[in-house]
C-alpha positions as CSV (number, residue, x, y, z in Angstrom):
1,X,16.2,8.7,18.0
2,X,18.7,11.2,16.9
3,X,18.9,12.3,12.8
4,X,21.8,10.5,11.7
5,X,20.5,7.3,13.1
6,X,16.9,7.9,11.8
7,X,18.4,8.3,8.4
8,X,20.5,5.5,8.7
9,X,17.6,2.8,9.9
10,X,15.1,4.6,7.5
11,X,17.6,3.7,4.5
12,X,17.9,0.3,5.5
13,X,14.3,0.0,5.2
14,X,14.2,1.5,1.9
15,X,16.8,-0.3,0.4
16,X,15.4,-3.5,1.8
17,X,11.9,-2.2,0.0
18,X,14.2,-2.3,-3.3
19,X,15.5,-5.6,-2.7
20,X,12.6,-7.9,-2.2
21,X,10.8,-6.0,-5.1
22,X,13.3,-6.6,-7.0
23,X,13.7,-10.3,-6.0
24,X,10.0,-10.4,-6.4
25,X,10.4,-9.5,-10.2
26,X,13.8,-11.7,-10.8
27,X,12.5,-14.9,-9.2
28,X,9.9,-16.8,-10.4
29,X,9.6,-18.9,-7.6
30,X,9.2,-16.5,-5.1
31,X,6.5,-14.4,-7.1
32,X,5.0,-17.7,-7.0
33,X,5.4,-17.9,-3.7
34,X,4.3,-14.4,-2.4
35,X,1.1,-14.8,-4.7
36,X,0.0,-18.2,-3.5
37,X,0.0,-15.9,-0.1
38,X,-1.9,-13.3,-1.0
39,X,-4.5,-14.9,-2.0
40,X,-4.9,-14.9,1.3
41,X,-7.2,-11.8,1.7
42,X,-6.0,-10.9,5.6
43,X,-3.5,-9.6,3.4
44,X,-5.9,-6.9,1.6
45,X,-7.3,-5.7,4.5
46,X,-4.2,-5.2,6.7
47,X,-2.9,-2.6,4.3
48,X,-4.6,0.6,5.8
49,X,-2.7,0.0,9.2
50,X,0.6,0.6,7.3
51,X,-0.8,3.3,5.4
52,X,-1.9,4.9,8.7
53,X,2.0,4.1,9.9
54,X,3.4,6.1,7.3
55,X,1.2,8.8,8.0
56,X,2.4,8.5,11.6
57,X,6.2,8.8,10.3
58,X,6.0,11.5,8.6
59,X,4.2,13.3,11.0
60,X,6.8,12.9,13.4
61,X,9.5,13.2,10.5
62,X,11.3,10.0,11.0
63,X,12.6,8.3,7.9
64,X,12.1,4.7,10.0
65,X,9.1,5.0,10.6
66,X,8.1,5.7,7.5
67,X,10.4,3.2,5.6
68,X,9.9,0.4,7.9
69,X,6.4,0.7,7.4
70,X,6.4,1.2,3.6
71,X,8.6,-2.1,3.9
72,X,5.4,-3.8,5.6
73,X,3.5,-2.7,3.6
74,X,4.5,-4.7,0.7
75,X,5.8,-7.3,2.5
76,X,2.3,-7.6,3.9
77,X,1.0,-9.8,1.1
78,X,3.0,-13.1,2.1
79,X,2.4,-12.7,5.7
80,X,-0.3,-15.3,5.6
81,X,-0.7,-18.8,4.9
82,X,-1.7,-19.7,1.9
83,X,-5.8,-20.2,2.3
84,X,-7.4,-23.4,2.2
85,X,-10.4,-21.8,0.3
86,X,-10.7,-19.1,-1.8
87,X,-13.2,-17.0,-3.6
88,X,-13.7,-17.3,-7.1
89,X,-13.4,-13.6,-8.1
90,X,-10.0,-13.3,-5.4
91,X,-8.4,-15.9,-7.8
92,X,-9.5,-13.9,-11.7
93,X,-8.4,-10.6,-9.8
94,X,-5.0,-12.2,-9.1
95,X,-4.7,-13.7,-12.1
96,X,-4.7,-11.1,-13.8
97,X,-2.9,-9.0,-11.5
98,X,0.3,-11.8,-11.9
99,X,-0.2,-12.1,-15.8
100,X,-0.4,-7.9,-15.5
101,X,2.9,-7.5,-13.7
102,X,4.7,-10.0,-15.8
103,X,3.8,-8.8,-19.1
104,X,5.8,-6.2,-20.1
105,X,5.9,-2.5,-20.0
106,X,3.2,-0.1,-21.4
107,X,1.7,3.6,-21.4
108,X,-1.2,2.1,-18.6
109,X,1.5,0.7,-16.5
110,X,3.6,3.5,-16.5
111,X,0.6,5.6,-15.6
112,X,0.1,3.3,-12.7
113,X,3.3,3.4,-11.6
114,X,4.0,6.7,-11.9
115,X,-0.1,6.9,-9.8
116,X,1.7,4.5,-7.2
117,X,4.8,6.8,-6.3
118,X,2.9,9.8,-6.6
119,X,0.7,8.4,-3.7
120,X,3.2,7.6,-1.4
121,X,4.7,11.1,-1.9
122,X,1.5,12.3,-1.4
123,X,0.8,10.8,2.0
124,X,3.8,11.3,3.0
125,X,3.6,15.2,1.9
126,X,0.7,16.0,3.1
127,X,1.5,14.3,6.6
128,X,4.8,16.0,6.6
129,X,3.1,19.5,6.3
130,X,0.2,18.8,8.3
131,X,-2.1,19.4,5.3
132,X,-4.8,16.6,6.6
133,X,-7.3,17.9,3.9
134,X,-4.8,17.1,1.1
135,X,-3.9,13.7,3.0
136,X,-7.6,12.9,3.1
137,X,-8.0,13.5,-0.9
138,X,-4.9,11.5,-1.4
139,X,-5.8,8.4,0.3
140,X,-9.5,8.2,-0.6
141,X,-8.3,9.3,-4.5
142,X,-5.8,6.6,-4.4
143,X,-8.8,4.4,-3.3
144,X,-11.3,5.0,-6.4
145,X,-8.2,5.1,-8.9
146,X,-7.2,1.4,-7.4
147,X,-10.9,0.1,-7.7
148,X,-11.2,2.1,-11.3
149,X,-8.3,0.3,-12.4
150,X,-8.6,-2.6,-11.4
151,X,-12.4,-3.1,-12.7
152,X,-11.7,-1.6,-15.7
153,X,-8.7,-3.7,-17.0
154,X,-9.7,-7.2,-15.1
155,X,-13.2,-6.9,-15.5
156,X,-16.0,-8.2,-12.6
157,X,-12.9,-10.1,-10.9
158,X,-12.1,-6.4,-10.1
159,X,-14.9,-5.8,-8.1
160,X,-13.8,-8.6,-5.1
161,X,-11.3,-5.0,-4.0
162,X,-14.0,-2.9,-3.6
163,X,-14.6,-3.6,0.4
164,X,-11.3,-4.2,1.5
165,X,-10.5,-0.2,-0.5
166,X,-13.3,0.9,1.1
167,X,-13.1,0.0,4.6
168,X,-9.5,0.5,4.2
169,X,-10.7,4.7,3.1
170,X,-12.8,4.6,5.9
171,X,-10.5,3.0,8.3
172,X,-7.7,5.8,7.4
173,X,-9.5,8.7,7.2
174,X,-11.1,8.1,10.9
175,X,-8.1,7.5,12.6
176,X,-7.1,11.0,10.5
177,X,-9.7,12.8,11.7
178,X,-9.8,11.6,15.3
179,X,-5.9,12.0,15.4
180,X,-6.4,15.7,14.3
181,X,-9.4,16.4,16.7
182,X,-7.3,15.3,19.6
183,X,-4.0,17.3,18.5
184,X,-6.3,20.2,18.3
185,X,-8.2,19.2,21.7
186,X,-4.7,19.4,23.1
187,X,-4.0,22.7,22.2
């Protein structure tokens, strides 16, 4: 795909990213919604295969790629059906997750936001430059500051992210290393 039009679809995507997370945040029926769905955990455990896309963009420097896949990824959590049973810890982690995005800015959040962006520049940084060391320390970094987080300010409800950001870590940094191995086999 030539520049222009890798610029063009990867802008779509991104503006697309903007609008449903800002819908998300205006309409209280479809945060409703996309939470009733990701309590679903398919959702949780489906993420590393978009972080691994965006990887895979920006190694090959194409703005789709990248955007389209940042665009799953947080479309990702309403994918699902809504489950028919959940566990107890899933539901307190969410809960607090909704009441924590709907309550109003603060230094933590801003921290967290800031933590969010800073990771997908990361990845996409280090992928971008072929620094696979620096891509390794961002993802599994991103990892243990999720968990922290989250099992600090929800308490033991926290814990029920701990295997899905761990095999999610594991998951990445293996397809990482074997991509690398075989790019250098190559050579």
């Amino acid at each position: 795909m030539n520049t222009q039009w890798d610029r063009l679809f990867g802008s779509i995507f991104a503006m697309a990213t903007i609008v449903i997370v800002c819908y998300f945040f205006i309409s209280d029926e479809f945060f409703e919604w996309v939470f009733a769905r990701h309590h679903n955990v398919l959702s949780w455990y489906i993420r590393p295969l978009f972080i691994i896309l965006i990887v895979i963009g920006a190694y090959k420097k194409s703005f789709t790629i990248i955007f389209a896949s940042i665009f799953a990824l947080f479309t990702s959590m309403f994918w699902f059906p809504i489950p028919s049973d959940v566990d107890a810890d899933v539901v307190g982690f969410l809960n607090f997750e909704k009441n924590y995005l709907v309550s109003g800015w603060s230094v933590d959040k801003l921290f967290v936001a800031g933590a969010v962006v800073l990771f997908f520049v990361g990845l996409i940084y280090a992928a971008w430059q072929r620094k696979w060391k620096f891509l390794i320390i961002v993802i599994a970094g991103s990892a243990v500051l999720k968990v922290f987080h989250s099992v600090l300010f929800s308490g033991e409800s926290g814990f029920s992210i701990v295997k899905p950001a761990l095999l999610g870590v594991v998951v990445c940094i293996v397809s990482i290393i074997l991509f690398v191995h075989s790019k250098k086999t190559k050579k």
